[in-house]
C-alpha positions in Angstrom: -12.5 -11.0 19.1 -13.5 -10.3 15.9 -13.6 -6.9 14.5 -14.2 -4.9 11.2 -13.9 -1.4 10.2 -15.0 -0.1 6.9 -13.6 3.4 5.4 -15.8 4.9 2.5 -13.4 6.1 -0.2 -15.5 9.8 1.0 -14.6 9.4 4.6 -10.7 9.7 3.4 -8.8 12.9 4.4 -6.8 14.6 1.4 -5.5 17.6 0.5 -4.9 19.4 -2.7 -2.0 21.3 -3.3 -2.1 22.0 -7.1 0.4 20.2 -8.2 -0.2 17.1 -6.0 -4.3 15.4 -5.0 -3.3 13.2 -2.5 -6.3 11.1 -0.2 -5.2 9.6 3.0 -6.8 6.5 4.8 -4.8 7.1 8.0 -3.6 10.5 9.8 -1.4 12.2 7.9 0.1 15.7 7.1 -2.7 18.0 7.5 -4.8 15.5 8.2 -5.2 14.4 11.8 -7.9 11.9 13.6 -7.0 10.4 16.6 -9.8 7.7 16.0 -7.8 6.9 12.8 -4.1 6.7 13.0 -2.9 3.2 11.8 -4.6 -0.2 11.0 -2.2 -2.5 13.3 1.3 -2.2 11.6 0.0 -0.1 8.6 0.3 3.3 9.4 -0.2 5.1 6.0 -2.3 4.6 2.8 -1.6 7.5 0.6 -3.6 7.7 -2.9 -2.0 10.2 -4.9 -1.7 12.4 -8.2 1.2 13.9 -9.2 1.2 16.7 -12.0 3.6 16.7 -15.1 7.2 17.3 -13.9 6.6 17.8 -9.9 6.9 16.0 -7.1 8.8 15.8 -3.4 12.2 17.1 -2.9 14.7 15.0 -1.1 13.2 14.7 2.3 14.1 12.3 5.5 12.9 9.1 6.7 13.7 6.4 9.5 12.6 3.2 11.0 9.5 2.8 8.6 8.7 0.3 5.6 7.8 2.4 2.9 6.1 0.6 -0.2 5.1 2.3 -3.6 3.2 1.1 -6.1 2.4 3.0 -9.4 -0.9 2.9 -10.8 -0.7 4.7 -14.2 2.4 6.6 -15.3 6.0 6.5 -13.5 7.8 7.8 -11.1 11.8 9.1 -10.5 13.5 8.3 -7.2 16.8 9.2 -6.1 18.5 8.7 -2.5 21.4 8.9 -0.7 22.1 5.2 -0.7 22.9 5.6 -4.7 19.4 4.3 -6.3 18.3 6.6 -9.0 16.2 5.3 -11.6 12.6 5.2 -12.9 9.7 2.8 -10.9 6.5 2.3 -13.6 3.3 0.8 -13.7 3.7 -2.8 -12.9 6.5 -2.7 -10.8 6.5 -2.2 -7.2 9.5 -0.2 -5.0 10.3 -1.2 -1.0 12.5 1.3 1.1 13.8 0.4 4.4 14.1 3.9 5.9 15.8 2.1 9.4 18.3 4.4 11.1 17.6 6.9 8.2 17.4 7.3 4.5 16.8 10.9 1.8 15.1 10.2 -1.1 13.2 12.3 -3.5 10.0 11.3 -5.8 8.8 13.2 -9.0 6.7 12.6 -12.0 8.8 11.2 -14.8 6.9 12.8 -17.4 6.6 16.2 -18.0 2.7 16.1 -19.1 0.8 13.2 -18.0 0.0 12.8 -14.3 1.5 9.3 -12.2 -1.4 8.1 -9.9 0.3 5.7 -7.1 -0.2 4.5 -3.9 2.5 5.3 -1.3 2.0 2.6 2.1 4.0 2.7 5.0 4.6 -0.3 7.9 6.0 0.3 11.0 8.8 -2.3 11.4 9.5 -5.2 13.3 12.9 -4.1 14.8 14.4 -0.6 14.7 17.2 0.8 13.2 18.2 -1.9 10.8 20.2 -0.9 8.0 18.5 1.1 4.7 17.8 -1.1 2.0 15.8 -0.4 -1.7 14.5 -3.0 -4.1 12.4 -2.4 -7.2 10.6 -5.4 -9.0 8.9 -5.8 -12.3 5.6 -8.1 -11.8 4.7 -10.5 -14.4 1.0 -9.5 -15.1 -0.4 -12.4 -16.2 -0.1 -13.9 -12.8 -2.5 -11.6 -11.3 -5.5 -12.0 -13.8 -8.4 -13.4 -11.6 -6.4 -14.3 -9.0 -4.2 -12.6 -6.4 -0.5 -12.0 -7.1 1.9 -11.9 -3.9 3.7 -9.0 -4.0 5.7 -8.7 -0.2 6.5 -10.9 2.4 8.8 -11.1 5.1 10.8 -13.3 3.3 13.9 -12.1 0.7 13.6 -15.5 -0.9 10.0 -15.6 -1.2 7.6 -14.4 -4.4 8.0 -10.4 -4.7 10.0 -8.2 -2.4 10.3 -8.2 1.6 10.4 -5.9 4.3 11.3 -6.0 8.0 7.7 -6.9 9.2 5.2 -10.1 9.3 3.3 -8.9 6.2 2.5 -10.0 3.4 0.3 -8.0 0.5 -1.3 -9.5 -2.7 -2.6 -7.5 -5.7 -5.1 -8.9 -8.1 -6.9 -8.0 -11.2 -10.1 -9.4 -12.2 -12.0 -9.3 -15.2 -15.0 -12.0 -13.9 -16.4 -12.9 -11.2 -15.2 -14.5 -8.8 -15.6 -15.9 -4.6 -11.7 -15.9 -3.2 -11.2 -17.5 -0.2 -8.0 -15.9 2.0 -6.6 -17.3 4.8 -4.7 -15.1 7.6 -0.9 -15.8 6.6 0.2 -15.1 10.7 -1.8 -15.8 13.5 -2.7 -12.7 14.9 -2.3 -10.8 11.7 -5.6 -8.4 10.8 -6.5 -8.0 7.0 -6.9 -4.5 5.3 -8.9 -4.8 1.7 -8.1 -1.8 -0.1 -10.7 -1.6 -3.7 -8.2 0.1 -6.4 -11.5 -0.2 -9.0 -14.6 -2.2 -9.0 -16.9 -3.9 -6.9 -15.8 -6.2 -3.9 -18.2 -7.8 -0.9 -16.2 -8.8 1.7 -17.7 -10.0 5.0 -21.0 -8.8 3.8 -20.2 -5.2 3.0 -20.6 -3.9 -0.4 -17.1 -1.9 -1.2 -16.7 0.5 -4.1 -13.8 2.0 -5.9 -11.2 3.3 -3.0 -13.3 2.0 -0.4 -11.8 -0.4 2.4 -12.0 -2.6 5.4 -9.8 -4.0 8.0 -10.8 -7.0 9.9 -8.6 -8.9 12.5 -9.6 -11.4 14.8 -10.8 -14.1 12.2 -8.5 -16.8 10.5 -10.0 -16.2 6.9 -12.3 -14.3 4.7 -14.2 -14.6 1.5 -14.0 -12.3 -0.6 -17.1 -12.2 -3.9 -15.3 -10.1 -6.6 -17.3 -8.6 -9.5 -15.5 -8.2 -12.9 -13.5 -5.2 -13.5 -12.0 -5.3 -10.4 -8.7 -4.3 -9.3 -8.0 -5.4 -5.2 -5.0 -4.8 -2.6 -4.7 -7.1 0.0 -2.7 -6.5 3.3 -2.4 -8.9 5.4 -0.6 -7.0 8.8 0.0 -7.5 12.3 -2.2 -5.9 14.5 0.4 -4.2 17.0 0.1 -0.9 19.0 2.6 2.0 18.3 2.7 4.9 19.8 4.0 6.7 17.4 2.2 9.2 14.9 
């Protein structure tokens, strides 16, 4: 059966802590709605700021796919598995938290902010062993169209993680109708709008607005110029966890 749920970019929680603005799609932190906890196998959609020269201390994760994706600026990582380095704009970092990971994330520049978007999966199997992978994505191949970014797949376009999901990221500078079709059957679709204008199933999304639709095999998407979109294409299981 068919179903769609549209989140205004306004009907977000956040929180502002000085140092970090951070808006959140699903449940988290501080923020807690039992009506919206996950989107299938996407738990968390995180839209954050991050001030000069601040950022998370190393903290704990396990048995969760944890995808970053810097929007403007950079950000420093460091973990116990022996990655430290730098992840800009244009390149896209995967952690596979599995039976448990510490990392820690800061601004890399002392005075301009880093705007990213921090998304975690639940997996398809527990406790598998940690991994991290950072890619560079070659631009070009995202102007008016949609770039793959993740799949299930280590030897497919982009990175992978342990889950049946695939996400695309595309840039637009006309219009443009996009056809998608559902990459797994069963699979729901989450349209996240990082600028610009996107109708999608007949709804009319802004900037940071979304929608999540399963139950369908494909969508059209009508794209207006100056439009920057996140597609993620998930399966629609139910955890119990929060």
């Amino acid at each position: 059966m068919k179903e769609v749920k549209i989140q205004r970019a306004t009907q977000r929680g956040g929180a502002n802590h000085g140092w970090l603005s951070a808006k959140h799609s699903f449940s988290f932190a501080d923020y807690y709605d039992t009506e919206n906890m996950n989107f299938g196998a996407l738990r968390v959609l995180n839209d954050d700021i991050v001030q000069g020269g601040r950022g998370f201390s190393m903290h704990a994760h396990d048995n969760m796919e944890i995808i970053t994706i810097p929007l403007q600026g950079a950000l420093r990582h460091k973990d116990n598995m022996g990655n430290e380095g730098v992840v800009s704009y244009g390149e896209v970092q995967v952690m596979s938290a599995g039976t448990g990971v510490m990392h820690s994330e800061a601004n890399a520049n002392l005075h301009d902010e880093v705007k990213l978007l921090q998304i975690w999966l639940f997996p398809r199997e527990q406790n598998v062993t940690p991994r991290y992978d950072q890619i560079t994505l070659d631009p070009q191949l995202r102007i008016n169209d949609f770039q793959q970014i993740l799949s299930p797949f280590p030897e497919d376009e982009g990175t992978w993680i342990h889950q049946d999901a695939w996400f695309y990221l595309g840039e637009f500078n006309q219009d443009k109708d996009y056809d998608y079709s559902i990459k797994r059957s069963g699979n729901g679709v989450y349209i996240f709008v990082i600028e610009g204008m996107v109708d999608c199933d007949g709804a009319l999304l802004n900037a940071r607005d979304a929608l999540g639709i399963s139950g369908v095999e494909d969508i059209t998407l009508h794209i207006q110029a100056e439009s920057k979109v996140l597609i993620m294409d998930v399966p629609m299981i139910i955890s119990n966890e929060v």
